[in-house]
DSSP file (Angstrom, degrees, kcal/mol; ACC not computed):
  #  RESIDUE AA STRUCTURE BP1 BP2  ACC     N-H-->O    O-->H-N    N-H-->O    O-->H-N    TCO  KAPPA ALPHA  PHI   PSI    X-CA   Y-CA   Z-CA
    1    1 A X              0   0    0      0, 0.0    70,-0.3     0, 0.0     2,-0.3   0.000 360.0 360.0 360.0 160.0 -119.9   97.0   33.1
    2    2 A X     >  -     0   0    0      1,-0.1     4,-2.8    68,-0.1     3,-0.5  -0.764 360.0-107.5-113.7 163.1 -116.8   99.1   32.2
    3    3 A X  H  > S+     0   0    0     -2,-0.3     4,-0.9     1,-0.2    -1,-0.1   0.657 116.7  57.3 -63.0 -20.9 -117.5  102.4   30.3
    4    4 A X  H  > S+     0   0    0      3,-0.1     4,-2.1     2,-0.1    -1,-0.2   0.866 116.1  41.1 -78.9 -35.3 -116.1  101.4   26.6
    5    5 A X  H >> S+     0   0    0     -3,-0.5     4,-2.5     2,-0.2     3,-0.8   0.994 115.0  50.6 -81.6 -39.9 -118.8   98.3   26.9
    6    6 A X  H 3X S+     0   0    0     -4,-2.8     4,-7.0     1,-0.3    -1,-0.2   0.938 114.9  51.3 -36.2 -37.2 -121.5  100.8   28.5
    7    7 A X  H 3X S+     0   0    0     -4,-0.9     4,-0.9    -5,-0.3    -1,-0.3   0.953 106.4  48.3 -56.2 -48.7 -120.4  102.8   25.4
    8    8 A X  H <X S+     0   0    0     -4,-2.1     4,-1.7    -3,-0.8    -1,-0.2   0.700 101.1  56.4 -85.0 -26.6 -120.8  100.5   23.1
    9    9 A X  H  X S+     0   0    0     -4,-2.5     4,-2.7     1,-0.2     5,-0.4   0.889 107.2  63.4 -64.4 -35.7 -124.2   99.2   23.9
   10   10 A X  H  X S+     0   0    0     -4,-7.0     4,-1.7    -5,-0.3    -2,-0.3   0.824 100.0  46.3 -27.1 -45.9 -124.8  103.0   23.4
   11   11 A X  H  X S+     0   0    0     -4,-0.9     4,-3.5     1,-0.2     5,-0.3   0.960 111.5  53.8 -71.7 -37.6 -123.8  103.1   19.9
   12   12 A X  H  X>S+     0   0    0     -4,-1.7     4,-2.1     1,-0.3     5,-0.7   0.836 108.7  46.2 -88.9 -17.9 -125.8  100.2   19.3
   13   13 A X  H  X5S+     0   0    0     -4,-2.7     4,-1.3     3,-0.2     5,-0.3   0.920 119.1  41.6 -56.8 -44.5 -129.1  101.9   20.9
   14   14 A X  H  X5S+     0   0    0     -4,-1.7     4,-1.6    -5,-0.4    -2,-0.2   0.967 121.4  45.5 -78.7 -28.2 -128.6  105.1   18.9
   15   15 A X  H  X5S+     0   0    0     -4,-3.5     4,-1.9    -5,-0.2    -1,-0.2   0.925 120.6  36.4 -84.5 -21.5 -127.5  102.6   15.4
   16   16 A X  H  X5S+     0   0    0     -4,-2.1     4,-1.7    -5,-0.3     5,-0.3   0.951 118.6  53.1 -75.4 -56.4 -130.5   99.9   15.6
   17   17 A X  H  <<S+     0   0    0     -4,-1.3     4,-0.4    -5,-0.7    -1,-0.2   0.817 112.1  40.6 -59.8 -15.5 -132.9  102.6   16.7
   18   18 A X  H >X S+     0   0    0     -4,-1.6     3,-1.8    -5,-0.3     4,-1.7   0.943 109.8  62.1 -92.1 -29.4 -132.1  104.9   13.8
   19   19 A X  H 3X S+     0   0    0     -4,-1.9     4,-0.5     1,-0.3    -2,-0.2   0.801 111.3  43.2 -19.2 -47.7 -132.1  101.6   11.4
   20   20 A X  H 3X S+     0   0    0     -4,-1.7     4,-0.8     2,-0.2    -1,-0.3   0.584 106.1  51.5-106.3 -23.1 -135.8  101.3   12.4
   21   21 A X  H X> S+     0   0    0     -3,-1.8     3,-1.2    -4,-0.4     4,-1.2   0.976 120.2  42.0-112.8 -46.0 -137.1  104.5   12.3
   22   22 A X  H 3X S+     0   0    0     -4,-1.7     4,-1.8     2,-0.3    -2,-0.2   0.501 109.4  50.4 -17.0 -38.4 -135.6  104.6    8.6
   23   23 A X  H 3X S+     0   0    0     -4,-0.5     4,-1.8    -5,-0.3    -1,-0.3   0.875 112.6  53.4 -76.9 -36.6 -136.4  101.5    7.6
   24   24 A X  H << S+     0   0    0     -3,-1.2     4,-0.3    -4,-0.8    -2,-0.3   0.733 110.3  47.8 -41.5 -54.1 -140.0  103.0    9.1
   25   25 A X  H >X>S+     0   0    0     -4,-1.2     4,-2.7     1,-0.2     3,-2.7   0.982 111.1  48.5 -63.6 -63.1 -139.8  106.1    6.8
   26   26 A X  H 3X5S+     0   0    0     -4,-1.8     4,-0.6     1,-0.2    -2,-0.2   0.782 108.5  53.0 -23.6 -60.4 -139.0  104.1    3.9
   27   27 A X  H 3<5S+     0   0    0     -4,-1.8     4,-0.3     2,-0.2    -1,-0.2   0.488 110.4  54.2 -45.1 -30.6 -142.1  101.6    4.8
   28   28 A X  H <>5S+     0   0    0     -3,-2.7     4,-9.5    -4,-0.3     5,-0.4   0.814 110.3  40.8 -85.4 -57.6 -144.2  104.9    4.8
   29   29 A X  H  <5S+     0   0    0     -4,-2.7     4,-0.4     1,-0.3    -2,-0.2   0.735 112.9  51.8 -88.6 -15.5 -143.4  106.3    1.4
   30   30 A X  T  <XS+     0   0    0     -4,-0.6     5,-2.7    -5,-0.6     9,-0.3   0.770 113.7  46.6 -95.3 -10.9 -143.5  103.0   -0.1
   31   31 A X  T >45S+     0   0    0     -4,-0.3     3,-9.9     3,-0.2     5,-0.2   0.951 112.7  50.0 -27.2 -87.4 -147.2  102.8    1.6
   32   32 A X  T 3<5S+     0   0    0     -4,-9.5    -3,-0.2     1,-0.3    -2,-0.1   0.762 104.7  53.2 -45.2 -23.9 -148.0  106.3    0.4
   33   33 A X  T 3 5S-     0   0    0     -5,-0.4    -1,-0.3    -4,-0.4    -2,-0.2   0.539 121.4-114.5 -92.5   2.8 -146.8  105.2   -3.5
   34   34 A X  T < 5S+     0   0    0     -3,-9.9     2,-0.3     1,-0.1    -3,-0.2   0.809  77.6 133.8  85.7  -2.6 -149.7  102.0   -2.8
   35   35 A X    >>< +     0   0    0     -5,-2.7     3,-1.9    -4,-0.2     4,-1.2  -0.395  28.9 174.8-130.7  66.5 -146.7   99.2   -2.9
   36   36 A X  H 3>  +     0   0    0      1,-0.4     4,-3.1    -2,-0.3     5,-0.4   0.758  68.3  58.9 -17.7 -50.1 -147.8   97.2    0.4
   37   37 A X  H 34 S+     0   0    0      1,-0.2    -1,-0.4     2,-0.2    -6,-0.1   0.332 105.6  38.8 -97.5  43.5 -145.2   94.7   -0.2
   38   38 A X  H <> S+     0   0    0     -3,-1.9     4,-2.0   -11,-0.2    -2,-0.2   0.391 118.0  53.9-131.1 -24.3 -142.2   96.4   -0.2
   39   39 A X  H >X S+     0   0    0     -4,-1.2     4,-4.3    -9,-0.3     3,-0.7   0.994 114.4  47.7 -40.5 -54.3 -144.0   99.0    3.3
   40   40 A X  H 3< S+     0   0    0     -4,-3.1     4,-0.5     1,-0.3    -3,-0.1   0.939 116.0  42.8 -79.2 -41.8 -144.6   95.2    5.0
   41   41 A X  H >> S+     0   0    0     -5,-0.4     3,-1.1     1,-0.2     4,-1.1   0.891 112.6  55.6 -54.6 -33.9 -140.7   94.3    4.1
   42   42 A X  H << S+     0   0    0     -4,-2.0    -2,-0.2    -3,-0.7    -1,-0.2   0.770 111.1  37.6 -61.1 -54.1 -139.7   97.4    5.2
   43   43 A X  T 3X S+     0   0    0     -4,-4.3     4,-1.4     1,-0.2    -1,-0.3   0.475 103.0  70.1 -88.6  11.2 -141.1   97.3    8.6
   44   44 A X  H <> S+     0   0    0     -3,-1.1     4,-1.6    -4,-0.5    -2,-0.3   0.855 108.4  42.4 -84.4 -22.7 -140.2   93.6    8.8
   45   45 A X  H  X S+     0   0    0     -4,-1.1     4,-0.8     2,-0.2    -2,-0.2   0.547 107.8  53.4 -87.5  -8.7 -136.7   95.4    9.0
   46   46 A X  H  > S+     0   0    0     -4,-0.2     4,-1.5     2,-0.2    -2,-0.2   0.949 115.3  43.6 -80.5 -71.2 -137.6   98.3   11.4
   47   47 A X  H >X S+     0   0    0     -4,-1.4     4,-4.8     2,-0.2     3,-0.8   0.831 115.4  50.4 -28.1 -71.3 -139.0   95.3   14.0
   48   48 A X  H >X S+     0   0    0     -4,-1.6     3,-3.1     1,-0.2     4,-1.4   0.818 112.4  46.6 -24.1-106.2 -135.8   93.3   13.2
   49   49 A X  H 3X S+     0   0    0     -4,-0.8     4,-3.4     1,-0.4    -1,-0.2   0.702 112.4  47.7   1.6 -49.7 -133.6   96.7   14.0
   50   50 A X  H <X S+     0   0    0     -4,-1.5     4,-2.3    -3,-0.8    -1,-0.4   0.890 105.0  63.0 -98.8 -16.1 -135.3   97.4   17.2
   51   51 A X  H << S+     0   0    0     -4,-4.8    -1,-0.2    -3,-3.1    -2,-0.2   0.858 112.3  41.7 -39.3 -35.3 -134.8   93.3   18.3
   52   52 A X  H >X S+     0   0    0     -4,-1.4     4,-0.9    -5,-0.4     3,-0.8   0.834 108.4  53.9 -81.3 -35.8 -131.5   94.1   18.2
   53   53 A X  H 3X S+     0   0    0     -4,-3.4     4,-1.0     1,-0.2    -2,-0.2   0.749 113.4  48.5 -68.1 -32.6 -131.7   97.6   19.9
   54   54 A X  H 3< S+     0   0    0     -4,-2.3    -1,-0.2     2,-0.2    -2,-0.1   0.319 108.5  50.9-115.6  41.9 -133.5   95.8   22.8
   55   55 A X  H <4 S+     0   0    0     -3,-0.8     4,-0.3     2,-0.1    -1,-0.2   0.521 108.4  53.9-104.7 -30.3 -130.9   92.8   23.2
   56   56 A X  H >X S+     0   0    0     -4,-0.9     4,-1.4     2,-0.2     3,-0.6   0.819 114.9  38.7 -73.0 -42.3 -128.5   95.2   23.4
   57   57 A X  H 3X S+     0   0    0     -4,-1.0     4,-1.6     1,-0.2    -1,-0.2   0.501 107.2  61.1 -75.3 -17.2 -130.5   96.9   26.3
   58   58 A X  H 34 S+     0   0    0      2,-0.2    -1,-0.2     3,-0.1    -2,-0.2   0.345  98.4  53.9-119.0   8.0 -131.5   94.1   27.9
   59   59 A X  H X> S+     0   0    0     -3,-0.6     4,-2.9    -4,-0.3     3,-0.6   0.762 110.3  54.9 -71.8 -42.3 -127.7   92.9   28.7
   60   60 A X  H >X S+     0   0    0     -4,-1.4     4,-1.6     1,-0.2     3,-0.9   0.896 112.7  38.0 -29.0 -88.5 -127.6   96.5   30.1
   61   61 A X  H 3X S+     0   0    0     -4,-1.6     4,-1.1     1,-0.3    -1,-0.2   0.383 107.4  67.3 -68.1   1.9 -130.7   95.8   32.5
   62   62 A X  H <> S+     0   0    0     -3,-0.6     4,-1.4     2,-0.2    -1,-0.3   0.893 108.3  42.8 -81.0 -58.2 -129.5   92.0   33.3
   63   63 A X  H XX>S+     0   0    0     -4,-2.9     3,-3.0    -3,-0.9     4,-1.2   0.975 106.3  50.4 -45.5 -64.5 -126.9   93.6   34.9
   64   64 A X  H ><5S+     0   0    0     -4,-1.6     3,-0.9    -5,-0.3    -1,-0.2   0.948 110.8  59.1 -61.1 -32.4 -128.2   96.2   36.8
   65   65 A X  H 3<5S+     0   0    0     -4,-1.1    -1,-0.2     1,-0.2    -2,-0.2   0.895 103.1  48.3 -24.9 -50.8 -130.7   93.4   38.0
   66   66 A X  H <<5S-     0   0    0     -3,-3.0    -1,-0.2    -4,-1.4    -2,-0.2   0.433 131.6 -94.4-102.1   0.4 -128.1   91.2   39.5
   67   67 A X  T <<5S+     0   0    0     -4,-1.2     2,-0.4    -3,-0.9    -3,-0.2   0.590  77.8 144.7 107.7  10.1 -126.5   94.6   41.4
   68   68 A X      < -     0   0    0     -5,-1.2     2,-0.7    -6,-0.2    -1,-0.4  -0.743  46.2-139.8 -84.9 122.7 -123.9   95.3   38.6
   69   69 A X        -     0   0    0     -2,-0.4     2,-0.3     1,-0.1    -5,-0.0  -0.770  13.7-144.2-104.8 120.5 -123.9   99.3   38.7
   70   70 A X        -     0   0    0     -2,-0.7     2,-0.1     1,-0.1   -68,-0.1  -0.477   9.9-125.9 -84.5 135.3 -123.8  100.9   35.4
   71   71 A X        -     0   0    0    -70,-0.3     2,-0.6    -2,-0.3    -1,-0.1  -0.451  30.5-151.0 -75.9 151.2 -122.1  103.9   34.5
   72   72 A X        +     0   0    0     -2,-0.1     2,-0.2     3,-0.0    -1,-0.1  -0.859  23.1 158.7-121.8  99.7 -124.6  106.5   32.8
   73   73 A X     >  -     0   0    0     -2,-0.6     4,-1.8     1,-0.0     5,-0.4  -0.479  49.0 -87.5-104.2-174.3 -123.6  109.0   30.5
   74   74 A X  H  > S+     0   0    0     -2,-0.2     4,-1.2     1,-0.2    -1,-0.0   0.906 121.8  49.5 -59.7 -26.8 -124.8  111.2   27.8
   75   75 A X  H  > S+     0   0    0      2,-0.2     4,-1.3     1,-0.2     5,-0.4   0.933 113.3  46.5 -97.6 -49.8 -124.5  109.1   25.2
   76   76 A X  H  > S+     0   0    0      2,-0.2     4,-0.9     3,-0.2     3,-0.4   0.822 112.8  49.5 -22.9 -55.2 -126.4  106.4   27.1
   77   77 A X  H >X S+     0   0    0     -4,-1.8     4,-1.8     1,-0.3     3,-0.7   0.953 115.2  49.9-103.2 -79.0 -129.2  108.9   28.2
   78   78 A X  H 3X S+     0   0    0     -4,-1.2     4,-1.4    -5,-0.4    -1,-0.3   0.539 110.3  44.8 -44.5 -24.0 -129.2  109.7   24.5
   79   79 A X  H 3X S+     0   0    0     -4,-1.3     4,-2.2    -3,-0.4    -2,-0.2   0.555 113.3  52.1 -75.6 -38.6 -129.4  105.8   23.0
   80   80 A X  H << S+     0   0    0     -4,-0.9     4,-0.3    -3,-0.7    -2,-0.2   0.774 108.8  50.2 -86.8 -17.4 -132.0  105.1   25.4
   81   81 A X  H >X S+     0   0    0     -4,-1.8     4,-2.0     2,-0.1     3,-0.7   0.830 116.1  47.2 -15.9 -72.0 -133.9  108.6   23.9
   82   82 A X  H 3X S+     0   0    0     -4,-1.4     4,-2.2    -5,-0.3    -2,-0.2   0.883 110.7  47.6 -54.5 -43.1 -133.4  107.2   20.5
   83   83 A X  H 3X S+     0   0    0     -4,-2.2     4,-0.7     1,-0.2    -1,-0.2   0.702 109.7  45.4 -62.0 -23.1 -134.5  104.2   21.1
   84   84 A X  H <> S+     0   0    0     -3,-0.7     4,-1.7    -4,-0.3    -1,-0.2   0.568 115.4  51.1 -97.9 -33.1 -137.8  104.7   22.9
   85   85 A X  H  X S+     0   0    0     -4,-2.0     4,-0.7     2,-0.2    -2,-0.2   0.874 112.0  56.3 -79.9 -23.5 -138.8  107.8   19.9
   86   86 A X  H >X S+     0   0    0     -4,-2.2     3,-2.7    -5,-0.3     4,-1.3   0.968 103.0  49.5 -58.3 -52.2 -137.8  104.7   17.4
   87   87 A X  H 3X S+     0   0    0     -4,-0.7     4,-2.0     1,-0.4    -1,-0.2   0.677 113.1  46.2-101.1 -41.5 -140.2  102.4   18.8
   88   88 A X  H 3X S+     0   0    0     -4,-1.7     4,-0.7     2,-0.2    -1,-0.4   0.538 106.6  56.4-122.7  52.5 -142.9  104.8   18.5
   89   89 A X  H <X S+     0   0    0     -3,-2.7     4,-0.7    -4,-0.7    -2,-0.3   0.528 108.1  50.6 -89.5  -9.4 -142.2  105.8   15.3
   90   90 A X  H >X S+     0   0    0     -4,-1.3     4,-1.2     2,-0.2     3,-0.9   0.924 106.6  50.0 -49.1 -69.1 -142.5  102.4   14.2
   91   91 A X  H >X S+     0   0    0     -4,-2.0     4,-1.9     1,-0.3     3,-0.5   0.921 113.8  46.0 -51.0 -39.5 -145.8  101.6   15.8
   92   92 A X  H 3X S+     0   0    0     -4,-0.7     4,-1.1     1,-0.3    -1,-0.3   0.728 107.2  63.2 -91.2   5.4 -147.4  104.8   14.2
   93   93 A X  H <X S+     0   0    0     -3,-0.9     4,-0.6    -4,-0.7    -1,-0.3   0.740 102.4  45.8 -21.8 -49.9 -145.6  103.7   11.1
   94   94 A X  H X< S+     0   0    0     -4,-1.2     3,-4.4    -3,-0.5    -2,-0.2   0.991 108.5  58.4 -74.5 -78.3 -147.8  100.7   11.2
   95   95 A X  H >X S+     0   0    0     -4,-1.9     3,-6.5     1,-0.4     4,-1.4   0.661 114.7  41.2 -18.9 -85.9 -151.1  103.0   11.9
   96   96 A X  H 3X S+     0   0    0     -4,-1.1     4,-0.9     1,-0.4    -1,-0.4   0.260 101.6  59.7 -23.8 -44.4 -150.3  104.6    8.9
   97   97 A X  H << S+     0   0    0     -3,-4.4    -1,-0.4    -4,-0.6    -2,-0.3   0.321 115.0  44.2-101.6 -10.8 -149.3  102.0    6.5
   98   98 A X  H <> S+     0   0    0     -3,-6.5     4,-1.4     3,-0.1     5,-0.5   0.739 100.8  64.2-110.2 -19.6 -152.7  100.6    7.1
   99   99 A X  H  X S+     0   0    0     -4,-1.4     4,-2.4     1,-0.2    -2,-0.3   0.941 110.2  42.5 -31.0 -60.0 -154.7  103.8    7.0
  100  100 A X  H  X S+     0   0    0     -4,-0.9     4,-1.2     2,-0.3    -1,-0.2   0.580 109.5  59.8-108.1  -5.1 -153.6  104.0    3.5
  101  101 A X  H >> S+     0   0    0      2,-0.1     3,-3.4     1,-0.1     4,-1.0   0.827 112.2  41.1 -63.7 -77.8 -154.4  100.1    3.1
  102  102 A X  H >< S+     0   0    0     -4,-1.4     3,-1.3     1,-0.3    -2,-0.3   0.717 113.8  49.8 -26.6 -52.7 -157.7  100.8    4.0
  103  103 A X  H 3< S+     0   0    0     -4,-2.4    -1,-0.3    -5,-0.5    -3,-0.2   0.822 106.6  62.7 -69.9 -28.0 -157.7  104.2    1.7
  104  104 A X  H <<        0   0    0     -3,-3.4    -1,-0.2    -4,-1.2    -2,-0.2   0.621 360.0 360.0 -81.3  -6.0 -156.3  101.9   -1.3
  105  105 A X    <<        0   0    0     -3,-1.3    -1,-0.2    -4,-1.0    -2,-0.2   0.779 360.0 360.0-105.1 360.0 -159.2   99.6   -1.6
C-alpha cells in the first residue's frame, strides 16, 4: 500500500470514528431529554459510522495478512486511537441510553 492510500484510510479511521462517537453524544442527550427514538436512530448512525471505519481497516489488515507491508505513521497510529476510543464510546453510549430507559419507566 503506497503512503497517500495508507493515508487515506487514515482520514477515514479518524472521519467515521469521530461520526460515531457524535452521532453517540447526540444519541445520549436525546436519551437524557427521554426521546428513545431519535437516541436509537442516532446510534443506528454511530454503528453505521464505525461499519465504515472498520472496512476501511480491514483493507489495511487484508494486506498486511497476505505479506503486503504497510507504512505506519502518525496519522495512522492516530486513526487507529480514534477509532478504538469511538467504539467504546459507543458501547457505553448504549449502557447509558438504557440506564435512562430503565430510569424513564
Amino acid at each position: 500500500m503506497s503512503q497517500e492510500a495508507a493515508l487515506e484510510v487514515a482520514m477515514q479511521l479518524i472521519m467515521y470514528g469521530g461520526e460515531a462517537k457524535s452521532c453517540a453524544i447526540e444519541a445520549m442527550a436525546a436519551a437524557k431529554k427521554r426521546d428513545f427514538k431519535v437516541a436509537n436512530e442516532r446510534m443506528t448512525a454511530a454503528r453505521a459510522a464505525l461499519l465504515e471505519a472498520h472496512h476501511a481497516q480491514a483493507r489495511v489488515l487484508a494486506q498486511e495478512a497476505q505479506g503486503i507491508e504497510q507504512p505506519l505513521s502518525l496519522f495512522m497510529i492516530h486513526g487507529q486511537d480514534h477509532l478504538m476510543t469511538s467504539i467504546a464510546f459507543v458501547d457505553l453510549a448504549q449502557e447509558l441510553i438504557e440506564v435512562y430507559q430503565v430510569l424513564a419507566q
